[in-house]
N, C-alpha and C positions, 0 to 999 in steps of 0.2 A: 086613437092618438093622432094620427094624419088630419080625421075632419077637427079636430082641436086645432091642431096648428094649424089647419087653413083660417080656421077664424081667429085666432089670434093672431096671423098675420094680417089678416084683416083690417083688424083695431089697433095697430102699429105696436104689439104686443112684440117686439121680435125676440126677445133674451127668452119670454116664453115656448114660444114659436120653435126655436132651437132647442130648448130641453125636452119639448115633447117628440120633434123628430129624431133628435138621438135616443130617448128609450125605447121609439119603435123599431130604429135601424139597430139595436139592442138585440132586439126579438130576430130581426127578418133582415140582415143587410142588403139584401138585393129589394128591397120599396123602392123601387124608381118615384114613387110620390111622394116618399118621406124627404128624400135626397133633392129633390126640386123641393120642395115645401122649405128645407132646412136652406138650401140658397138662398132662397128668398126673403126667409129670415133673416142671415147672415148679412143682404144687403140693407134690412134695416137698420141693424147693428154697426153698417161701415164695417164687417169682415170682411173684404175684399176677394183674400186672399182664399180664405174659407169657403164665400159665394161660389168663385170660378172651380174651386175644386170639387166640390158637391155638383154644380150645374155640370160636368165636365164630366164625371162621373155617372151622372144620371145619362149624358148623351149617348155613353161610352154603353151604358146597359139599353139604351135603347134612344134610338138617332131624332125619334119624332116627339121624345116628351117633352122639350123647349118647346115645341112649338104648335102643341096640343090648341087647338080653338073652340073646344068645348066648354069651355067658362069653370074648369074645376078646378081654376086656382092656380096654373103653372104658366111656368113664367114665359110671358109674352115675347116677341121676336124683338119690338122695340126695345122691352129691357134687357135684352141679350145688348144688344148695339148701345145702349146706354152704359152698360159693364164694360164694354170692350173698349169705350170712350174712355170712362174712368181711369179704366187699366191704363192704356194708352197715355194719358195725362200725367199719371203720377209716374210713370218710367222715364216719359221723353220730355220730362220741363224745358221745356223753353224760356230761358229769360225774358220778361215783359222788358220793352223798348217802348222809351217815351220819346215821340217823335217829333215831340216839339222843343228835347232838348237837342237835336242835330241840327247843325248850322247848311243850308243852302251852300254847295261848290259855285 
Protein backbone atom coordinates (compact mmCIF):
# COMPACT_ATOMS: atom_id res chain seq x y z
CA UNK A 1 0.00 0.00 0.00
CA UNK A 2 3.01 2.59 0.85
CA UNK A 3 4.79 1.91 -2.86
CA UNK A 4 0.97 2.71 -4.21
CA UNK A 5 0.83 5.72 -2.59
CA UNK A 6 4.12 6.81 -3.44
CA UNK A 7 3.11 6.49 -7.00
CA UNK A 8 0.12 8.04 -6.62
CA UNK A 9 1.52 10.90 -5.17
CA UNK A 10 3.54 10.84 -7.91
CA UNK A 11 0.87 11.50 -10.45
CA UNK A 12 -0.78 14.14 -8.28
CA UNK A 13 -3.25 11.42 -7.25
CA UNK A 14 -3.46 12.92 -3.62
CA UNK A 15 -7.22 12.00 -2.35
CA UNK A 16 -5.85 8.62 -3.57
CA UNK A 17 -2.56 8.80 -2.05
CA UNK A 18 -4.37 9.53 1.45
CA UNK A 19 -6.71 6.45 1.34
CA UNK A 20 -4.00 4.13 0.65
CA UNK A 21 -1.87 5.45 3.67
CA UNK A 22 -4.75 5.36 6.04
CA UNK A 23 -5.54 1.61 5.30
CA UNK A 24 -1.92 0.96 5.93
CA UNK A 25 -1.61 2.96 9.11
CA UNK A 26 -4.92 0.78 9.69
CA UNK A 27 -2.69 -2.29 9.78
CA UNK A 28 0.54 -0.87 11.26
CA UNK A 29 0.24 2.87 12.97
CA UNK A 30 3.67 3.11 13.62
CA UNK A 31 4.79 3.18 9.13
CA UNK A 32 6.77 6.17 9.45
CA UNK A 33 6.52 5.83 5.46
CA UNK A 34 2.86 5.67 5.29
CA UNK A 35 2.63 8.87 7.59
CA UNK A 36 5.28 10.87 5.43
CA UNK A 37 3.59 9.45 2.27
CA UNK A 38 0.01 10.60 3.77
CA UNK A 39 1.74 14.26 4.40
CA UNK A 40 2.51 14.53 1.37
CA UNK A 41 -0.53 13.65 -0.04
CA UNK A 42 -2.26 15.83 2.27
CA UNK A 43 -0.16 18.79 0.74
CA UNK A 44 -1.66 17.82 -2.52
CA UNK A 45 -4.97 18.12 -1.33
CA UNK A 46 -4.12 21.73 0.51
CA UNK A 47 -4.79 19.60 4.11
CA UNK A 48 -2.49 21.85 5.69
CA UNK A 49 -3.51 21.15 8.83
CA UNK A 50 -3.49 17.17 8.24
CA UNK A 51 0.26 17.54 6.28
CA UNK A 52 1.93 19.16 9.43
CA UNK A 53 0.35 16.69 11.65
CA UNK A 54 1.27 13.55 9.92
CA UNK A 55 4.82 15.03 9.03
CA UNK A 56 5.09 15.90 12.81
CA UNK A 57 4.22 12.77 13.78
CA UNK A 58 6.46 10.86 11.43
CA UNK A 59 9.46 13.15 13.01
CA UNK A 60 8.16 12.50 16.37
CA UNK A 61 8.65 8.42 15.66
CA UNK A 62 11.66 9.03 14.06
CA UNK A 63 13.69 12.60 13.64
CA UNK A 64 15.50 11.63 10.16
CA UNK A 65 12.45 10.54 7.96
CA UNK A 66 11.74 14.39 6.67
CA UNK A 67 14.86 14.45 5.53
CA UNK A 68 15.63 10.92 4.15
CA UNK A 69 17.86 11.60 0.62
CA UNK A 70 17.48 8.46 -0.67
CA UNK A 71 14.93 9.33 -3.46
CA UNK A 72 12.06 7.04 -1.70
CA UNK A 73 9.55 9.43 -1.79
CA UNK A 74 9.70 11.55 1.49
CA UNK A 75 9.52 14.70 1.81
CA UNK A 76 12.19 16.93 1.07
CA UNK A 77 13.74 19.61 3.39
CA UNK A 78 12.72 22.38 0.89
CA UNK A 79 9.02 21.14 1.35
CA UNK A 80 9.35 21.23 5.02
CA UNK A 81 10.23 25.03 4.63
CA UNK A 82 7.72 25.51 2.04
CA UNK A 83 4.99 24.16 4.64
CA UNK A 84 6.28 26.11 7.24
CA UNK A 85 5.88 29.22 4.82
CA UNK A 86 2.42 28.34 4.01
CA UNK A 87 1.66 27.77 7.70
CA UNK A 88 3.30 30.97 8.38
CA UNK A 89 1.20 33.03 5.80
CA UNK A 90 -2.16 31.90 6.61
CA UNK A 91 -1.75 32.68 10.41
CA UNK A 92 0.12 36.16 10.24
CA UNK A 93 -1.71 37.83 7.15
CA UNK A 94 -0.56 40.76 6.69
CA UNK A 95 -2.50 43.40 5.07
CA UNK A 96 -1.26 44.26 1.37
CA UNK A 97 -0.37 48.06 1.37
CA UNK A 98 -0.64 49.85 -1.89
CA UNK A 99 2.04 52.24 -1.80
CA UNK A 100 1.18 54.36 -4.24
CA UNK A 101 -2.00 55.24 -2.61
CA UNK A 102 0.27 57.04 0.48
CA UNK A 103 0.86 60.54 -0.09
CA UNK A 104 4.62 61.86 0.33
CA UNK A 105 5.10 64.09 4.10
Amino acid sequence: MIMQAMVQVKLGRGDDAVTSCTEALEIDGDLVEALVQRGEAKLLVEDWEGAVADLRSAAEKSPRALLDSKGLGYVTFSEVLLLRKVLFDQHFQLPSIDFHLIEKA
